[in-house]
Each structure stands twice: as C-alpha cells, then as structure tokens.
GUMAR-163358 format. One line per 2 residues: number of its first residue (from 1); their letters; for each residue x, y, z of N, C-alpha, C, O. Coordinates in nm, 4 decimals, padded with zeros to 6 digits. Example, Ala and Ser with C-alpha at 12.3 -4.5 7.8 and 13.67 -1.06 7.14 Angstrom:
1	as	01.3190:-00.5690:00.7800:01.2300:-00.4500:00.7800:01.3200:-00.3300:00.7800:01.4236:-00.3319:00.8465 | 01.2850:-00.2250:00.7080:01.3670:-00.1060:00.7140:01.2900:00.0030:00.7870:01.3409:00.1138:00.8039
***
This chain:
1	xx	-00.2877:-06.6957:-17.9688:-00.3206:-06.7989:-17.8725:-00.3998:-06.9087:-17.9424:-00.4826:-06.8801:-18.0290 | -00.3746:-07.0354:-17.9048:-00.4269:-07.1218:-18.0028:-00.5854:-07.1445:-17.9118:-00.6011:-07.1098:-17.7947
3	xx	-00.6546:-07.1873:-17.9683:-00.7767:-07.1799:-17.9660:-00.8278:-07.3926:-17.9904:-00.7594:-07.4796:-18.0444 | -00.9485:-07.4038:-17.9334:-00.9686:-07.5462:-17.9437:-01.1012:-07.5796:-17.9944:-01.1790:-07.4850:-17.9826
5	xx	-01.1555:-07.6922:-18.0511:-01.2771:-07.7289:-18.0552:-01.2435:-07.8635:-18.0669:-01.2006:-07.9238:-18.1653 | -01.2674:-07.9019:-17.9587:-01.3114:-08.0167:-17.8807:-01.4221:-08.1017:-17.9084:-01.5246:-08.0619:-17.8531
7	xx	-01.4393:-08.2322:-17.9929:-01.5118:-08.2897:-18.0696:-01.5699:-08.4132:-17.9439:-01.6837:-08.4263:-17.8990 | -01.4430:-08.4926:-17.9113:-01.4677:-08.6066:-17.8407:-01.4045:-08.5930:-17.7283:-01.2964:-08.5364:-17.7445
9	xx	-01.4305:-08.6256:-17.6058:-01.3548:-08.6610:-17.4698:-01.3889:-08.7956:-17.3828:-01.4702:-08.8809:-17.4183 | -01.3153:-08.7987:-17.2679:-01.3208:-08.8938:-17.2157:-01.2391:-08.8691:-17.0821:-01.1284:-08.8151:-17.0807
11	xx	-01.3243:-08.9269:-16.9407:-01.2172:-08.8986:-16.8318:-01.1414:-09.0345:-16.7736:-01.2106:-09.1130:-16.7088 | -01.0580:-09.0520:-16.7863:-01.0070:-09.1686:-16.6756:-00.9108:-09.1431:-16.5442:-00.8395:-09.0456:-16.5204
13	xx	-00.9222:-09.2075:-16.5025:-00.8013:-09.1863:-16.3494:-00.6110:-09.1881:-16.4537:-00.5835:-09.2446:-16.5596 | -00.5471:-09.1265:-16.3883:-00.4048:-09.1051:-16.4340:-00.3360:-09.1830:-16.3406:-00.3685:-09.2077:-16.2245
15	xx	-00.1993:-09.2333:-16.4275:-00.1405:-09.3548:-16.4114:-00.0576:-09.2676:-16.2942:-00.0599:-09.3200:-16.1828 | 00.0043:-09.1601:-16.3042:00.0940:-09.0579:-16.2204:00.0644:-08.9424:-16.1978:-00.0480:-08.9031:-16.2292
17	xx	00.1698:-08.8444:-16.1290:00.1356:-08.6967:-16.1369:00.2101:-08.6622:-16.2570:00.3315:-08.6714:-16.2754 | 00.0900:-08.6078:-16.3613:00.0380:-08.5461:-16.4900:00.0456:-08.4159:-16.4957:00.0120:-08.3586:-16.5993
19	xx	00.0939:-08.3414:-16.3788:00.0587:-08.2311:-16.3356:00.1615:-08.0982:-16.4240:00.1480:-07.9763:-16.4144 | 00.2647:-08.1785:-16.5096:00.3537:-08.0791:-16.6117:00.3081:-08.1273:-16.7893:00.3717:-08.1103:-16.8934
21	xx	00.1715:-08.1921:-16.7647:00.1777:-08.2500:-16.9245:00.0407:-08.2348:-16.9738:-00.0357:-08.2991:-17.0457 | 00.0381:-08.0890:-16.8859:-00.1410:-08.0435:-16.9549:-00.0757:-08.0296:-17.1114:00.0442:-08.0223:-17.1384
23	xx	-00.1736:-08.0284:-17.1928:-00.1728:-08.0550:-17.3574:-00.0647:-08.1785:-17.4328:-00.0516:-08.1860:-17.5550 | 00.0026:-08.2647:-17.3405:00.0347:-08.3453:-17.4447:-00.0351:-08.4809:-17.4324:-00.1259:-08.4975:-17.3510
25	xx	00.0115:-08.5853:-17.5202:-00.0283:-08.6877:-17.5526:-00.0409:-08.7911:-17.4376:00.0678:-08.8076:-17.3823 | -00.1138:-08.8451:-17.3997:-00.1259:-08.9428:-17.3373:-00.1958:-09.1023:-17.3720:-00.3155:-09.0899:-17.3978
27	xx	-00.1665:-09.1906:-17.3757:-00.1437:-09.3087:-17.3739:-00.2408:-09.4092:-17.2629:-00.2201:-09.3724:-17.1473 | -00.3239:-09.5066:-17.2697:-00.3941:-09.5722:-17.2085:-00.2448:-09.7064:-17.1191:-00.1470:-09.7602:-17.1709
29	xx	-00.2855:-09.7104:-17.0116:-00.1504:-09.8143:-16.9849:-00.2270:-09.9097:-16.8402:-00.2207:-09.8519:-16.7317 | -00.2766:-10.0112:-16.8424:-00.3473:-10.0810:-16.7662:-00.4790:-09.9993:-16.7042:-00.4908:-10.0071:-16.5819
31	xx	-00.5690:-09.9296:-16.7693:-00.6350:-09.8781:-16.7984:-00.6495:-09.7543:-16.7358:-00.7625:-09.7056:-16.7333 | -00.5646:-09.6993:-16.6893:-00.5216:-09.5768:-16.6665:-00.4281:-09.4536:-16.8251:-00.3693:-09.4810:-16.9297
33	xx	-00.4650:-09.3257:-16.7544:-00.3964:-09.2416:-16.8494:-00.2772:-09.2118:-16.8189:-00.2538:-09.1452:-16.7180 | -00.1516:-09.2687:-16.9249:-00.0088:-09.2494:-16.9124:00.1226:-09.1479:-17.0356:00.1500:-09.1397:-17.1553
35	xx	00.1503:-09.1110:-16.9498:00.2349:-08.9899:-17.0603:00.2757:-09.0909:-17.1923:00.2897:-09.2130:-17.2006 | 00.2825:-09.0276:-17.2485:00.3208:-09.1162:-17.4065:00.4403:-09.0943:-17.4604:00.4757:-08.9858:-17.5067
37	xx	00.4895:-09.1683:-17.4577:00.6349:-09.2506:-17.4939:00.7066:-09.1904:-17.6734:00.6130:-09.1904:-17.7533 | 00.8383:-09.1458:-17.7394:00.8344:-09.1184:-17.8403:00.7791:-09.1923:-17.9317:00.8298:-09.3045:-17.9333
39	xx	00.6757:-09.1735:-18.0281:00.6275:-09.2391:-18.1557:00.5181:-09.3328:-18.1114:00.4789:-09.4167:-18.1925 | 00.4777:-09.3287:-18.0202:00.3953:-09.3877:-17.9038:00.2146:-09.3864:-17.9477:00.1753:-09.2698:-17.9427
41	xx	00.1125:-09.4740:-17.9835:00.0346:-09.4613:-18.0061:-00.0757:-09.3599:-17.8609:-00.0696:-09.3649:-17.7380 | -00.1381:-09.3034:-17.9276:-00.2325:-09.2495:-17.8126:-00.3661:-09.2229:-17.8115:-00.4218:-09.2451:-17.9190
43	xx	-00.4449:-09.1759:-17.7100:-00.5693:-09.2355:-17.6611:-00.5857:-09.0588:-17.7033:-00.6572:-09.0405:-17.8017 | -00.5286:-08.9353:-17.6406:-00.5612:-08.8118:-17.6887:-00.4913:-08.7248:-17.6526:-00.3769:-08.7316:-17.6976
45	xx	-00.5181:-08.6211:-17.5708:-00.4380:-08.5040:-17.4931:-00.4871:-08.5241:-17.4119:-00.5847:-08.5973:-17.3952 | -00.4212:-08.4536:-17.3313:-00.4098:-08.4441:-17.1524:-00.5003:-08.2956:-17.1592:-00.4613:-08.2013:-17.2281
47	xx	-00.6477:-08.2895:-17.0634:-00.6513:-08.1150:-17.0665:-00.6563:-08.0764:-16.9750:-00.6877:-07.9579:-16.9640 | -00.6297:-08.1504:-16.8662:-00.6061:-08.0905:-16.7560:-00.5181:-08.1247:-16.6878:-00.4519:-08.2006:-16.7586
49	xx	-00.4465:-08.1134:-16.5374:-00.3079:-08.1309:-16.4604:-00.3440:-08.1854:-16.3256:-00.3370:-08.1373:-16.2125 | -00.3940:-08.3270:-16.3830:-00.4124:-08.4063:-16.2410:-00.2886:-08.4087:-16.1628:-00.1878:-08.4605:-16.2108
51	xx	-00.2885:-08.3539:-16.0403:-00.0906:-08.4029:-15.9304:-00.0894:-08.4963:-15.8777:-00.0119:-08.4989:-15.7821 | -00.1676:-08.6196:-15.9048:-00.1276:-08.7002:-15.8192:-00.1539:-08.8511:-15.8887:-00.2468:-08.8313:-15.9670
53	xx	-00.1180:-08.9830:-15.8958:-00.2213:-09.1459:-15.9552:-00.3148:-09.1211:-15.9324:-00.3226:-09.0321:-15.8478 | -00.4116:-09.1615:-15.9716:-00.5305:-09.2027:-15.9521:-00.6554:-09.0388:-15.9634:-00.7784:-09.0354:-15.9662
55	xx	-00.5940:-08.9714:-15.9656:-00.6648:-08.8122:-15.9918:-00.7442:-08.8352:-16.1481:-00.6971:-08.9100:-16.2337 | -00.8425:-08.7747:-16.1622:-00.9123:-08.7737:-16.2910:-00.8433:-08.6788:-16.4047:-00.8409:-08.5562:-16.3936
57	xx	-00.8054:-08.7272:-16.4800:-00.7279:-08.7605:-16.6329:-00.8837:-08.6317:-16.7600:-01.0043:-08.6518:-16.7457 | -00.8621:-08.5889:-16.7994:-00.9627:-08.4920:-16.8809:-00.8580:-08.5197:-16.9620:-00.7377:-08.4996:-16.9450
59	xx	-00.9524:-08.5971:-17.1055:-00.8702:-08.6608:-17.2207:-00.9840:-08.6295:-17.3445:-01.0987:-08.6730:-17.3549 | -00.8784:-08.5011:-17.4695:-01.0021:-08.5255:-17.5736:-00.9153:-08.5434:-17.7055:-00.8145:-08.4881:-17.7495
61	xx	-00.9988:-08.6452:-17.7489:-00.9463:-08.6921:-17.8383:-01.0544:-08.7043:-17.9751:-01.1116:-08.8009:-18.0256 | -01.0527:-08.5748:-18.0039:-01.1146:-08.5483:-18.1559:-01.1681:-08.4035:-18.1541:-01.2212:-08.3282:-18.0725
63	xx	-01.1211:-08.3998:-18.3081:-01.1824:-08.2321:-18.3086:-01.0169:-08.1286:-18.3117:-00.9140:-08.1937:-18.3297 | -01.0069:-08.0035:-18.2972:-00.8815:-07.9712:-18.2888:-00.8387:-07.9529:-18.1517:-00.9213:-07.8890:-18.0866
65	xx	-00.7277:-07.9916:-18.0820:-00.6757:-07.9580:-18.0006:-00.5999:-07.8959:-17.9477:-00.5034:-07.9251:-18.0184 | -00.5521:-07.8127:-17.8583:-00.4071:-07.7273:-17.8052:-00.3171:-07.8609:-17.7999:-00.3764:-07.9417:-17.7285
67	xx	-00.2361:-07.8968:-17.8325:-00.1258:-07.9473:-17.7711:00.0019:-07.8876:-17.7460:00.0315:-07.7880:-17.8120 | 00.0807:-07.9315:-17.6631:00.2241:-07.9049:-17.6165:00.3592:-07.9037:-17.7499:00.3977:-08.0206:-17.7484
69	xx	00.4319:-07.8381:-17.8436:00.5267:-07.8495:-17.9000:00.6507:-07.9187:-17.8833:00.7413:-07.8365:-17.8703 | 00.6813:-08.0080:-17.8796:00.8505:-08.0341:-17.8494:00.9438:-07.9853:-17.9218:01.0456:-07.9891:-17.8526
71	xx	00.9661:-07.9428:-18.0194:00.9933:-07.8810:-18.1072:00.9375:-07.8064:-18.2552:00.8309:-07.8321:-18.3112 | 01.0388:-07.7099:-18.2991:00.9742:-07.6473:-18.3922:00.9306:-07.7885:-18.4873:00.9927:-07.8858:-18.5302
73	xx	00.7594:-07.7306:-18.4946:00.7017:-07.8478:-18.6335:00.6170:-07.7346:-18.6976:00.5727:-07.6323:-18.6453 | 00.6048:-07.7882:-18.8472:00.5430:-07.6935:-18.9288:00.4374:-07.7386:-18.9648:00.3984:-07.8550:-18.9743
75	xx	00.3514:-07.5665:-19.0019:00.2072:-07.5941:-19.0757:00.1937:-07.7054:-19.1151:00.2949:-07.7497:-19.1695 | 00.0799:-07.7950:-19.1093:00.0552:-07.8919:-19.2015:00.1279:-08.0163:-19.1404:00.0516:-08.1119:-19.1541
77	xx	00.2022:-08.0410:-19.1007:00.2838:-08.1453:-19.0904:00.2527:-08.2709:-19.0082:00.2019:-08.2301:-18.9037 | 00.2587:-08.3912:-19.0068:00.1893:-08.4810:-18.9745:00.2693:-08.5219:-18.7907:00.3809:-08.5726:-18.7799
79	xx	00.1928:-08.4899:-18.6859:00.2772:-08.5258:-18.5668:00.2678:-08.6385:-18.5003:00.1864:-08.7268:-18.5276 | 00.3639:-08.6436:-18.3938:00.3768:-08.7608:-18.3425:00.3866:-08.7092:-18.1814:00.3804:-08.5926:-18.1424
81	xx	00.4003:-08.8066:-18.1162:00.4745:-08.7859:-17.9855:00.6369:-08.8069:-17.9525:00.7008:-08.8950:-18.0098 | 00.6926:-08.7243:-17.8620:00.8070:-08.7245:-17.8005:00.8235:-08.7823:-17.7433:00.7234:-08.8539:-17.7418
83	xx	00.9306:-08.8379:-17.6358:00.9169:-08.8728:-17.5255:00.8576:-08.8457:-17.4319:00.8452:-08.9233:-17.3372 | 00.8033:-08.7201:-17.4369:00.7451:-08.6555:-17.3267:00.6085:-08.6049:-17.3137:00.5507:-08.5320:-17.2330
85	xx	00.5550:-08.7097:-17.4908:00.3984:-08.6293:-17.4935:00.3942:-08.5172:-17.5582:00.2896:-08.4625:-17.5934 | 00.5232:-08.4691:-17.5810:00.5002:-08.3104:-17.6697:00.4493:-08.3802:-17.8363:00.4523:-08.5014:-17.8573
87	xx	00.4079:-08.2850:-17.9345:00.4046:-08.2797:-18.0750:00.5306:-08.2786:-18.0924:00.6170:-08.2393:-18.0140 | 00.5452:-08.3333:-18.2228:00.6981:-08.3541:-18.2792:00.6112:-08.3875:-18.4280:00.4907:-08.4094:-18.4402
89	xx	00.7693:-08.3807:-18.5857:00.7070:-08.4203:-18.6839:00.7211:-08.5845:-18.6999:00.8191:-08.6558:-18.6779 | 00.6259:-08.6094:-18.7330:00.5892:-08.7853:-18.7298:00.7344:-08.7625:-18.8098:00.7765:-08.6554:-18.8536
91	xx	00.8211:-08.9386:-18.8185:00.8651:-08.9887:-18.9117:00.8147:-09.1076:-18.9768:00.6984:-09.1257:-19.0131 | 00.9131:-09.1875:-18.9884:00.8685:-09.3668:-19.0108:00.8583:-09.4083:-18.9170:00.8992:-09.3298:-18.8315
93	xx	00.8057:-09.5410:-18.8587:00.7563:-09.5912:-18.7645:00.7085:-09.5157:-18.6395:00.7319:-09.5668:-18.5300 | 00.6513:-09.4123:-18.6458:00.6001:-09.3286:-18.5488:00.4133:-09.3533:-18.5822:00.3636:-09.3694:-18.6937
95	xx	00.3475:-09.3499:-18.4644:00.2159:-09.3470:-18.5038:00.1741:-09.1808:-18.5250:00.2151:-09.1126:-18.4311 | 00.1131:-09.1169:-18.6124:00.0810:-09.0463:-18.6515:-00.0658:-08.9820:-18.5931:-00.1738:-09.0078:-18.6464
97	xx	-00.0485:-08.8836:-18.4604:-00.1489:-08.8242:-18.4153:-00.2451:-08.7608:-18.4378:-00.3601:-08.7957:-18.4110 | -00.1960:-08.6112:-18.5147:-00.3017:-08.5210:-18.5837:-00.1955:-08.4947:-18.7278:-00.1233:-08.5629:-18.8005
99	xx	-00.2419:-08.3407:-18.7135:-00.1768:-08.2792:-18.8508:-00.1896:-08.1180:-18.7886:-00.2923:-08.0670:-18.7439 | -00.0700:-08.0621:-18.7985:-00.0542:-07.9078:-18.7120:-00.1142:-07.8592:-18.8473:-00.0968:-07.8747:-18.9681
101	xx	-00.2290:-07.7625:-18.7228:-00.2838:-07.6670:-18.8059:-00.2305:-07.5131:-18.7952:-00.2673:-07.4136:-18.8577 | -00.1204:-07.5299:-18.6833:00.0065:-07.3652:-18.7273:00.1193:-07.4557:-18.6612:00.1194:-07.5603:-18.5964
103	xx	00.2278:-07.3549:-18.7140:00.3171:-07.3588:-18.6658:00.3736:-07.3486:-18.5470:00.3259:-07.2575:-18.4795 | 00.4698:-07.4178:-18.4904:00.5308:-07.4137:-18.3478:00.6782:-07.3306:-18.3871:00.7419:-07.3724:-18.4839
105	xx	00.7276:-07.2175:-18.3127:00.8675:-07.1744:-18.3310:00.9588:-07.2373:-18.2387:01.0792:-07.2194:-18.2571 | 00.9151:-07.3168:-18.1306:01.0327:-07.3526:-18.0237:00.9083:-07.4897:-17.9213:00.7982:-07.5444:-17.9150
107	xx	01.0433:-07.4736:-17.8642:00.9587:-07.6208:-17.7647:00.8776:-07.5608:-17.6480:00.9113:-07.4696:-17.5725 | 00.7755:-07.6245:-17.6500:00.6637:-07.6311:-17.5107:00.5698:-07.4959:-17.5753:00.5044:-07.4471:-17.4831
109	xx	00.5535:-07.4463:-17.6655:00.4608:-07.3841:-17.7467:00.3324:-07.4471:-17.7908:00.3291:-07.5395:-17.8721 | 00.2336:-07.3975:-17.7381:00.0586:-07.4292:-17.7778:00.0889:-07.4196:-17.9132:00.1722:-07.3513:-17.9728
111	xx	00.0141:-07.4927:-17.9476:-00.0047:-07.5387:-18.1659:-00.1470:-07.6067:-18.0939:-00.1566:-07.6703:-17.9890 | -00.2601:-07.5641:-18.2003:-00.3413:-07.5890:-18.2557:-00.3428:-07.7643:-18.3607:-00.3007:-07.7578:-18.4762
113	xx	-00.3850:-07.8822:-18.3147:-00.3146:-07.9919:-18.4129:-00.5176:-08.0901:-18.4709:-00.6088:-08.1295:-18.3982 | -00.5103:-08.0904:-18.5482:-00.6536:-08.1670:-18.6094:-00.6025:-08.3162:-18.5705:-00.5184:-08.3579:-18.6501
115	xx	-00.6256:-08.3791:-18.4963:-00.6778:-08.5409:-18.4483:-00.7063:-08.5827:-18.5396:-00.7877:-08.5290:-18.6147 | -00.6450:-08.6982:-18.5640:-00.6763:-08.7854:-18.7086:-00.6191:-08.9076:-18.6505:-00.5721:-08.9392:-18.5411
117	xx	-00.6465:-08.9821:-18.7980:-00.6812:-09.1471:-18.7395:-00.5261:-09.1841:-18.7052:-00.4219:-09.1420:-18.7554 | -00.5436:-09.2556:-18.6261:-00.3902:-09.3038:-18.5318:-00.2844:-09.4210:-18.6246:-00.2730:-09.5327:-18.5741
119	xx	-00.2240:-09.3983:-18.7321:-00.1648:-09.5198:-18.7986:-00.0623:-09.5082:-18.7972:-00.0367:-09.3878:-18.7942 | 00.0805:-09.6058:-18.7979:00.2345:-09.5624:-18.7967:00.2353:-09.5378:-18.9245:00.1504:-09.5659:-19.0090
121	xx	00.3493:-09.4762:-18.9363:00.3588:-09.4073:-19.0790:00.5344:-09.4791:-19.1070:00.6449:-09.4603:-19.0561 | 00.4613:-09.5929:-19.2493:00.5690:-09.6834:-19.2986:00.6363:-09.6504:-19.3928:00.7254:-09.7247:-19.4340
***
C-alpha cells in the first residue's frame, strides 16, 4: 500500500464533481480546482472526493504523494498527467509532475510519486 508524506497543501473550492479523481492531478482553472488535462501543468493532487462545484478541493502539492496510475509507469520515471489526471510517463512536451518512487502494474493503481518542480520536458 503506498504510503504518503505530505510536505505542502492547499484547499480551494472544485471546478466540478471530483468525486472519481481522489489522487490525481488537478489543475487551477479560474481559480478553482480542475481535473488536469493530458501533459497538463498542475497545481497538485486531489486528496480528497469533493461531489459536487464549489465543494472544498484538499490539494497537496509537495512532499511524496499517492497518486492515481493511468498506466503501467516505472520506478523512477519522470510523470505526467493523462487526460484524466492519472500518472502516466512524461514525454516531450508534457509538463513533468513528480518522479515514481514504485512501480504501477496496471491502470488506476496507487504509486507513491516525489513532486518536483513543474517544467515541460523538451
């Protein structure tokens, strides 16, 4: 079971119902928290499952986090977002989230990912 230490957070109101995207990426979008888009820069994880707009958003962004898998990504490997907010492996022009600290075998699998500085990767 992946395990967390939680460095930095932050709460804001959510742009929608959030309520299937506890651990992935979310995205600031007219100053609300919004699911994050593939390759999509982001604000942190989602840690909790607001159901409804305007519900309070639990967002941490530093330190290691649980996030959501979209697919198998490996040890070490530098992630990104999916379409859907899951971890995925960064490519080129993707902004670059954390760095998985285990492995994912399949999609929607907890991984453990270290938060690091947000840059696309050219």
């Amino acid at each position: 079971m992946a395990t967390e230490n939680v460095q930095s957070s932050i709460t804001l109101a959510s742009a929608a119902d959030l309520s299937s995207s506890q651990y992935c990426f979310v995205k600031l979008s007219a100053g609300l928290a919004a699911l994050c888009g593939a390759g999509e820069d982001a604000i942190g994880v989602l840690q909790n499952d607001p159901a409804a707009a305007a519900r309070a958003a639990e967002i941490a962004d530093g330190g290691i986090i649980k996030v959501k898998a979209g697919d198998v990504v490996a040890q070490d490997a530098n992630v990104a977002s999916d379409s859907t907010g899951r971890a995925v492996t960064a490519v080129s022009g993707d902004y670059m989230l954390g760095k998985a600290l285990e492995a994912s075998t399949a999609a929607n699998q907890i991984i453990r990912v270290l938060r690091t500085s947000r840059n696309p990767i050219l």
